[in-house]
C-alpha positions as CSV (number, residue, x, y, z in Angstrom):
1,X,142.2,35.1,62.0
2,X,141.5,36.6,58.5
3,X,140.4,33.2,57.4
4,X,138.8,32.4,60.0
5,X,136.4,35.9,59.7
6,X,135.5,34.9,56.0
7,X,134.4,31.6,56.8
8,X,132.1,33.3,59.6
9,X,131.0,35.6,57.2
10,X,130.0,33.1,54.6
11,X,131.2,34.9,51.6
12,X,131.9,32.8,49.0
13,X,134.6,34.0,46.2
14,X,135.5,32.6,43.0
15,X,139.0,33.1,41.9
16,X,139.9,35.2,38.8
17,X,141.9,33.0,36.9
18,X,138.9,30.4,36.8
19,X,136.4,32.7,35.6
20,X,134.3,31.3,32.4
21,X,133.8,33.8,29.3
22,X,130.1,34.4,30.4
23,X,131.4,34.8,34.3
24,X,133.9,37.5,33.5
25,X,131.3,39.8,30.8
26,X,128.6,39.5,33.6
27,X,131.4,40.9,36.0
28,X,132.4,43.7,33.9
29,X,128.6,44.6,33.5
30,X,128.0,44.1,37.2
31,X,130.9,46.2,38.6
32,X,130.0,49.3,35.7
33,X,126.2,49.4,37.2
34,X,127.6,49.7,40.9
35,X,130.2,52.3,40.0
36,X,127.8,54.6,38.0
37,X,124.7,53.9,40.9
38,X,127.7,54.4,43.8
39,X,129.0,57.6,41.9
40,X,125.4,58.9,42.4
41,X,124.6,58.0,45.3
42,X,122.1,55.4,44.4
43,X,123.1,52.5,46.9
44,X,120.1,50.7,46.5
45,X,120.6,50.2,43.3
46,X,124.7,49.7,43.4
47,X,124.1,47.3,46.2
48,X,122.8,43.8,44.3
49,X,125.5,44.2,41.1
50,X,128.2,45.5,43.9
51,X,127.6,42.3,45.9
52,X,128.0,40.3,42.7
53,X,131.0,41.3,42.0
54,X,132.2,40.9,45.2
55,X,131.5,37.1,45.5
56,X,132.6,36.5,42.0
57,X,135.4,38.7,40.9
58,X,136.8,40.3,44.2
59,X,140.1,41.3,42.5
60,X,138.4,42.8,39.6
61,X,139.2,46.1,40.4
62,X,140.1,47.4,43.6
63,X,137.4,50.5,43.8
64,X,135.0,47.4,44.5
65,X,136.2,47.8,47.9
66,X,136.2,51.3,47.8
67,X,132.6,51.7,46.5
68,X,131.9,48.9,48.4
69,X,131.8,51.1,51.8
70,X,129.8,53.8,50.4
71,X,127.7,51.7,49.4
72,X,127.2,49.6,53.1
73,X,127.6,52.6,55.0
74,X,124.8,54.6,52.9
75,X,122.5,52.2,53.3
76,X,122.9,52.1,57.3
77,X,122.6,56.1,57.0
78,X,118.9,55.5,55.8
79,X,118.1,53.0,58.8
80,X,117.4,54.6,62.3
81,X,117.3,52.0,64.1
82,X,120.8,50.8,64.7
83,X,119.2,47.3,66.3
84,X,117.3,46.4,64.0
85,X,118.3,43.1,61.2
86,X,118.9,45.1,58.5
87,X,121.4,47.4,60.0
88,X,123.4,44.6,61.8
89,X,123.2,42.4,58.1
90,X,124.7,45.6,56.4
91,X,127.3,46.5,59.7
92,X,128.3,42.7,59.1
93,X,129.3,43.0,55.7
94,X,130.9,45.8,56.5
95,X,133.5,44.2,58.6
96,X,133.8,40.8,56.1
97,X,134.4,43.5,53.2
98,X,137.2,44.8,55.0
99,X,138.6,41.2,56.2
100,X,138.6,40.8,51.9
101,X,140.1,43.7,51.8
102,X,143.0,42.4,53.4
103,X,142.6,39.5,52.2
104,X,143.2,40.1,48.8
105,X,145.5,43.2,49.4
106,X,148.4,41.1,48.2
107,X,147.1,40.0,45.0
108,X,146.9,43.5,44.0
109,X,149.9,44.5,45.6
110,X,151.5,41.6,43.2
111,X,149.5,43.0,40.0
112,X,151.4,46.4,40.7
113,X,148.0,48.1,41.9
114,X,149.2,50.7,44.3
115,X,147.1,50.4,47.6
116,X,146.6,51.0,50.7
117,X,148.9,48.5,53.3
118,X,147.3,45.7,55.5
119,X,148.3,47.8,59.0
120,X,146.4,50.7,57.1
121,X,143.3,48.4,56.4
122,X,142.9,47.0,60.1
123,X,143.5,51.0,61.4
124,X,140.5,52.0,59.1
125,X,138.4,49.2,60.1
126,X,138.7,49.9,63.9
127,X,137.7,53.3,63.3
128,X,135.0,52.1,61.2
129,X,133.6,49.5,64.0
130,X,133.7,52.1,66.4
131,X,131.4,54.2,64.2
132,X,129.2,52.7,62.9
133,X,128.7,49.3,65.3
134,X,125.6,49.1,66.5
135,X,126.7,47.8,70.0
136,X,130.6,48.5,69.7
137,X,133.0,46.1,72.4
138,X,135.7,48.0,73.9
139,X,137.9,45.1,73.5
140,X,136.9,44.3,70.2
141,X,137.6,48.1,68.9
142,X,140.6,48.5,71.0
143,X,142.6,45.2,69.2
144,X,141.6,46.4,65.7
145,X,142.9,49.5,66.7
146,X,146.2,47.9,67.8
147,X,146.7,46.0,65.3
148,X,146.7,49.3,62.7
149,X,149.0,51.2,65.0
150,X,151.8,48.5,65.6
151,X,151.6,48.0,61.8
152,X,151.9,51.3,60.8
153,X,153.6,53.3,63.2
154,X,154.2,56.7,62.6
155,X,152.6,55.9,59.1
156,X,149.5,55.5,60.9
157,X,146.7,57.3,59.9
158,X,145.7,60.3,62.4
159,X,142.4,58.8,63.8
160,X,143.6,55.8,64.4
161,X,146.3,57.1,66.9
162,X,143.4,59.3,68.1
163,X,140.7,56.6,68.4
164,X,143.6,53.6,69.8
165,X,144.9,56.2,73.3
166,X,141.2,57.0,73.4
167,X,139.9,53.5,73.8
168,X,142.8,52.6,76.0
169,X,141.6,55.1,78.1
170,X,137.9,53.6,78.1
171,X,139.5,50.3,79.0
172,X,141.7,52.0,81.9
173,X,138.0,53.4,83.4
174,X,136.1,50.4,83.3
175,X,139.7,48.7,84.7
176,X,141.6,50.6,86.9
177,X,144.0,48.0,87.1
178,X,145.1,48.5,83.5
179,X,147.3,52.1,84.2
180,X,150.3,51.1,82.8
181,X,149.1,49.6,80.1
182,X,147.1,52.6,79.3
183,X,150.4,55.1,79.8
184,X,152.1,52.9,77.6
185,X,149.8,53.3,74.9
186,X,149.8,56.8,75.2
187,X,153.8,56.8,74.8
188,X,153.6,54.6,71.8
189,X,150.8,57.4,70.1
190,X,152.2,60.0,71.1
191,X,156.0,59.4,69.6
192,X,154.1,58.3,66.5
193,X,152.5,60.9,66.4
194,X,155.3,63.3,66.9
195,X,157.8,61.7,64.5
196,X,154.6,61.8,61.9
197,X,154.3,65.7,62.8
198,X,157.9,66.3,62.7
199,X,159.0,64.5,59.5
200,X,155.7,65.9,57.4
201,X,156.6,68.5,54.7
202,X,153.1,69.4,54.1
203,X,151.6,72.5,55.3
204,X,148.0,71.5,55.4
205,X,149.1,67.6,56.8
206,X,150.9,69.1,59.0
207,X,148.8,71.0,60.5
208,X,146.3,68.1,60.9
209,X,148.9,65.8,62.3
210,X,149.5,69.1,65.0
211,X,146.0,68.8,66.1
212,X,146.4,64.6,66.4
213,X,149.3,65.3,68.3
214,X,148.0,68.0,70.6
215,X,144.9,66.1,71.0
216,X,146.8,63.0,72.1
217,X,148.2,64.5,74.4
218,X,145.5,66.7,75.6
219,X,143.1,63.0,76.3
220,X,146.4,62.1,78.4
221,X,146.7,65.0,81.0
222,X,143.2,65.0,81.4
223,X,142.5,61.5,81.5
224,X,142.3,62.8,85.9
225,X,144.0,59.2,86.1
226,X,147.5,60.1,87.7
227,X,148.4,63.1,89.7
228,X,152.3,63.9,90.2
229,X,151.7,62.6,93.7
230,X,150.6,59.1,91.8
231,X,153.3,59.4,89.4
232,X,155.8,59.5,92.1
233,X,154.5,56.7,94.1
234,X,154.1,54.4,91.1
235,X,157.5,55.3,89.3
236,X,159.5,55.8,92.5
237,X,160.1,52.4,93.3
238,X,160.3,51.4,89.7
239,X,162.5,53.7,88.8
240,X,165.1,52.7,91.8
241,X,164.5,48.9,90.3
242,X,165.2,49.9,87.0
243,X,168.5,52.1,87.6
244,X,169.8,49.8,84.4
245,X,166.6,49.7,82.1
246,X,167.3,52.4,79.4
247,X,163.8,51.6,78.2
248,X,161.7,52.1,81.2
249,X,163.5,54.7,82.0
250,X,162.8,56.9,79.0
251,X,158.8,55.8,79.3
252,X,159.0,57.2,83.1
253,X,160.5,60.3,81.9
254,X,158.2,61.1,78.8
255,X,155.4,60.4,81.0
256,X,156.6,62.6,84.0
257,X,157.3,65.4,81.4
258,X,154.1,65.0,79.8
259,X,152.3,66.0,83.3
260,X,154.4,68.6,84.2
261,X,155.8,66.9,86.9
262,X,159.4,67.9,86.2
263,X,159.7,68.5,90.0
264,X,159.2,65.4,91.3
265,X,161.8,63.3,92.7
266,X,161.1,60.4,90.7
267,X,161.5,62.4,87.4
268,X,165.3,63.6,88.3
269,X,166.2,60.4,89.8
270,X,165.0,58.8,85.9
271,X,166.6,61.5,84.0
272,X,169.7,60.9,86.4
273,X,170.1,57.0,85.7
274,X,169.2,57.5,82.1
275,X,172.0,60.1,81.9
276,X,174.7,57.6,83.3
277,X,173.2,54.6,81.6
278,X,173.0,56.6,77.9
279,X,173.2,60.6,78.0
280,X,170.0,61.8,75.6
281,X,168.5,64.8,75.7
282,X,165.6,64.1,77.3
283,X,168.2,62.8,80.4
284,X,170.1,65.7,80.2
285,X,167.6,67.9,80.6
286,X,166.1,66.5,84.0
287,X,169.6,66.8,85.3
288,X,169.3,70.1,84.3
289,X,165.8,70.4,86.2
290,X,167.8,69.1,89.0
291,X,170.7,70.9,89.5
292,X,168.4,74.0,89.3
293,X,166.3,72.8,92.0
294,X,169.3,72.6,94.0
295,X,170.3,75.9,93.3
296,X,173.1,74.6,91.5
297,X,172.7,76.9,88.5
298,X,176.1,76.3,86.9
299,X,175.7,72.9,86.8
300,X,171.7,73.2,85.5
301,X,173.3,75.7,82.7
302,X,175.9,72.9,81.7
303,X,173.3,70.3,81.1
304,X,171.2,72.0,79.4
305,X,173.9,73.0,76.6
306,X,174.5,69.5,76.6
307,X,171.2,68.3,75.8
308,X,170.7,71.2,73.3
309,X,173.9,69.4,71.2
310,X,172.2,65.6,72.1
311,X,168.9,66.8,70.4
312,X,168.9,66.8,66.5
313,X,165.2,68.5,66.7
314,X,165.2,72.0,66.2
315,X,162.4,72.9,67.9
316,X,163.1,70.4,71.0
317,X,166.2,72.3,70.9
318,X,164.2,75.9,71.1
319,X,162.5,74.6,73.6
320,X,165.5,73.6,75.9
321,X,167.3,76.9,75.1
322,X,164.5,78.4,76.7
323,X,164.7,76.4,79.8
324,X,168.6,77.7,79.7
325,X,167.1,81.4,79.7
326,X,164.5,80.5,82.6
327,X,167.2,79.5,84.7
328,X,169.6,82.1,84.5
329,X,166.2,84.7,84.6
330,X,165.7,82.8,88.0
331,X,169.6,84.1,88.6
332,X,168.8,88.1,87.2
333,X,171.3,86.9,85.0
334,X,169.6,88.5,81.9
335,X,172.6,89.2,79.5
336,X,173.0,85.7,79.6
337,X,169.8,84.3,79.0
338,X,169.1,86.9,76.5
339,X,171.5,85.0,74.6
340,X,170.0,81.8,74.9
341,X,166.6,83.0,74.3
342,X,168.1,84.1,70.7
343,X,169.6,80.9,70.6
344,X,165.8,79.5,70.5
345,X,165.2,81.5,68.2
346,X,167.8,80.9,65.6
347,X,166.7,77.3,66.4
348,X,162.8,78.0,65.7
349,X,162.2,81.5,64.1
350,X,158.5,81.1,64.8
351,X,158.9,81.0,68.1
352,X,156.7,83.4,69.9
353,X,157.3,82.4,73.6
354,X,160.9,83.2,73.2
355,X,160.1,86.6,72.2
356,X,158.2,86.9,75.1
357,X,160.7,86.5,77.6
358,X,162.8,88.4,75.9
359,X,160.6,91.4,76.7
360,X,160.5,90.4,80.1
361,X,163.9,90.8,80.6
362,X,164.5,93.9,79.1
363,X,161.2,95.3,81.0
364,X,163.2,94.5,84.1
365,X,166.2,96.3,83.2
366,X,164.8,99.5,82.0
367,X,167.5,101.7,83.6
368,X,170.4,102.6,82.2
369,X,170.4,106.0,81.7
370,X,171.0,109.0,84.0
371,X,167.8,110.6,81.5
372,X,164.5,109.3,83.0
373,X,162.7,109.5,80.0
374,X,165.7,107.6,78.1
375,X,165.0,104.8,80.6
376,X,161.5,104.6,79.4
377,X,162.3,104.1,75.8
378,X,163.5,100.9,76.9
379,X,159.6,99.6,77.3
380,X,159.5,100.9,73.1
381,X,162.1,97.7,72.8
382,X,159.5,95.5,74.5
383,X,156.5,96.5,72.9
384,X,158.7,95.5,70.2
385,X,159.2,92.2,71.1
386,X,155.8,91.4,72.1
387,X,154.8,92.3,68.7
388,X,157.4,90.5,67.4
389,X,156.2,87.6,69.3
390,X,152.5,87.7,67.7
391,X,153.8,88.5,64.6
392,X,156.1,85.3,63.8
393,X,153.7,83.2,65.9
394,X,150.1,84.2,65.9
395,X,148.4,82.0,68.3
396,X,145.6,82.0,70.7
397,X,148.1,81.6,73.7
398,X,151.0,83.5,72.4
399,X,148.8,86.2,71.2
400,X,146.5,86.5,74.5
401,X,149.6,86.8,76.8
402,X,151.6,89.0,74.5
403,X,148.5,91.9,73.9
404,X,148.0,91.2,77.8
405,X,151.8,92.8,78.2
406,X,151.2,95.2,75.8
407,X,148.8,96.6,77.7
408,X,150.7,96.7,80.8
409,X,154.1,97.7,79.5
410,X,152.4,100.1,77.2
411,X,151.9,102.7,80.7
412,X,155.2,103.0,80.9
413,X,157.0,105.0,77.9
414,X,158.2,108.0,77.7
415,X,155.8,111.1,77.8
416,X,156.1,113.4,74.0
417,X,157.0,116.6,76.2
418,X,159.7,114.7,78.4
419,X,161.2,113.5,75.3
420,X,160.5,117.1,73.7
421,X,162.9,118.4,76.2
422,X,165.8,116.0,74.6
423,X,165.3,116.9,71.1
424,X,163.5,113.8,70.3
425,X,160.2,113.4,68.7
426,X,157.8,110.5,67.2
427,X,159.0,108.9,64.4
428,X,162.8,109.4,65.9
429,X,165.3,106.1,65.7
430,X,166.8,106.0,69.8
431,X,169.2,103.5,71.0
432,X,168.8,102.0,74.2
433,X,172.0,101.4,76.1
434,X,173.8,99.0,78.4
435,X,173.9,95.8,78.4
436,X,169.8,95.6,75.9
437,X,171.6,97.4,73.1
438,X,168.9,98.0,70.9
439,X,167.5,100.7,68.7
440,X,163.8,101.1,68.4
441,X,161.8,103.9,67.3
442,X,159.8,106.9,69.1
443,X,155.8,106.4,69.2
């Protein structure tokens, strides 16, 4: 395909190795003028000497290709009409420089040259065609995109998983036919996407990956293309047919998880033939789903531990401690699920939701005292928590619903006179008993 781009293109190169004395000086010369025009911002003048280069000496240096972009995507910037010869001569180039790109990637690759990879290069071109083309194909953008994700992976770069579930999506609007194909693509972004976020060690990366991720997702659920009720009738079947297929099994499950539709019968009856077929967390937890649908909370309880030893993830594993705690709240069986809600938290420390419930729980317990206003010190323990909550995770959502509970909790302590009466003042340490156990102080 590559050579078959460069012959459309018409870009002729001359090898290295057969460069004359006079061809090499004139190449050096040529490729200093483009650098110092490129570096500020002349493209005019970095174009002629650039393209000289290019056609003579491509594996010169590799910033030819580098400044080579500037330079091509400058010069659109000045033109305003996006149809007009000019633009669509410079967009062209564009797209043959990245085809030598790849081309030649090797050859500096063999020369020790540290550069990008050829998955990276097609990834960065798709994005490139979609912005700057001045009548961009759907098709066209959507296999460049491909290529860079099934080359890369989870090394893929974050706009490319971005841009490739995005133009799926396009494709799955003006094609209806082509769900499947689009939910797929989604599950292959996504768990790039994830295992990218997951293994990054990078604070700032990291964070940037988080938004890829959440974004991802976000184009998913509201794509408005499948409701539960869809999801049921299009994995129900499937999933009967596929009792043995470990793979389309875990798709139907992500995907059914994804859209909150954890209720449905076609999720537990997935997560149930996974589980026989190959227990993984993921299965386990729909059984767990299950079982507490069916009021079976014993059973829900002993899945769940399971899947919280299958998954290696911490913060998977927070997250299904937490589903522990919500069924055995379900229950009024807080003592129990206090303890799994500190399980979540030993598992993620930043963990904000988990703090959350915790307050919850002890807000519904609040007596355990004979002294009235002793039962109202309990609501001190949850304002604590709730601030603990915004405190290890600040944000928007956990913050919102935690000052939201402040302010309702917050009615309920203790008066300073009622407390007066039993010796204790602001500022005083009080432990509050029975099964919350905790010590918190007088405000």
């Amino acid at each position: 395909m590559v050579a078959t781009l460069l012959l459309a293109g018409g870009t002729a190169t001359v090898s290295a190795q057969n460069l004359t004395e006079e061809q090499q000086k004139e190449c050096n010369a040529n490729s200093s003028i483009s650098t110092e025009a490129t570096k500020a911002g002349n493209y005019q003048d970095a174009y002629l000497p650039w393209k000289s280069v290019l056609e003579t000496c491509p594996t010169l240096r590799y910033y030819t290709f580098t400044d080579g972009a500037k330079i091509l995507k400058g010069l659109m910037s000045k033109i305003k009409d996006r149809k007009s010869a000019d633009y669509q001569k410079y967009f062209d180039e564009l797209m043959q420089l990245y085809d030598l790109r790849i081309k030649y990637t090797p050859d500096f690759q063999a020369k020790g040259t540290r550069v990008p990879s050829i998955g990276t290069i097609q990834g960065i071109k798709g994005v490139e065609y979609l912005a700057y083309s001045p009548t961009p194909n759907l098709d066209t953008a959507y296999g460049l995109l491909k290529q860079g994700v099934d080359a890369e992976k989870e090394n893929a770069d974050g706009s490319v998983l971005h841009y490739f579930v995005d133009m799926s999506l396009q494709k799955l609007k003006a094609n209806p036919a082509l769900k499947e194909e689009f939910f797929q693509d989604y599950l292959t972004a996504a768990d790039y996407a994830e295992k990218a976020y997951y293994a990054e060690a990078d604070s700032a990366r990291k964070m940037k990956l988080g938004i890829v991720k959440d974004n991802i997702e976000a184009m998913f659920i509201n794509s408005g293309t499948a409701s539960c009720e869809d999801l049921q009738e299009l994995f129900g079947p499937k999933v009967e047919a596929s009792q043995n297929d470990s793979v389309y099994l875990k798709k139907a499950i992500a995907i059914m998880k994804v859209m909150k539709c954890t209720e449905s019968q076609a999720y537990f009856q997935a997560s149930y033939y996974m589980y026989k077929i190959h227990p993984t967390a993921d299965a386990a937890v729909g059984c767990g789903y299950m079982s507490f649908q069916k009021g079976d909370y014993d059973a829900a309880i002993k899945y769940f531990d399971e899947a919280i030893n299958l998954e290696s993830n911490p913060e998977r594993q927070a997250q299904i401690a937490v589903a522990a705690a919500a069924a055995l709240i379900g229950q009024k069986r807080y003592s129990q699920a206090r303890g799994y809600l500190y399980k979540a938290i030993g598992f993620n420390s930043k963990y904000g939701q988990a703090y959350i419930q915790l307050a919850q729980i002890y807000a519904a317990s609040p007596n355990w005292s004979d002294e009235s206003a002793l039962n109202r010190c309990t609501y001190f323990v949850v304002l604590d928590k709730l601030q603990q909550a915004k405190r290890v995770d600040p944000s928007p959502k956990v913050t919102e619903e935690a000052n939201k509970l402040i302010g309702a909790y917050s009615q309920y302590t203790p008066k300073a006179e009622d407390l007066f009466m039993l010796g204790i003042k602001k500022g005083d340490r009080v432990e509050v008993k029975g099964w919350i156990s905790e010590t918190t102080t007088v405000r």
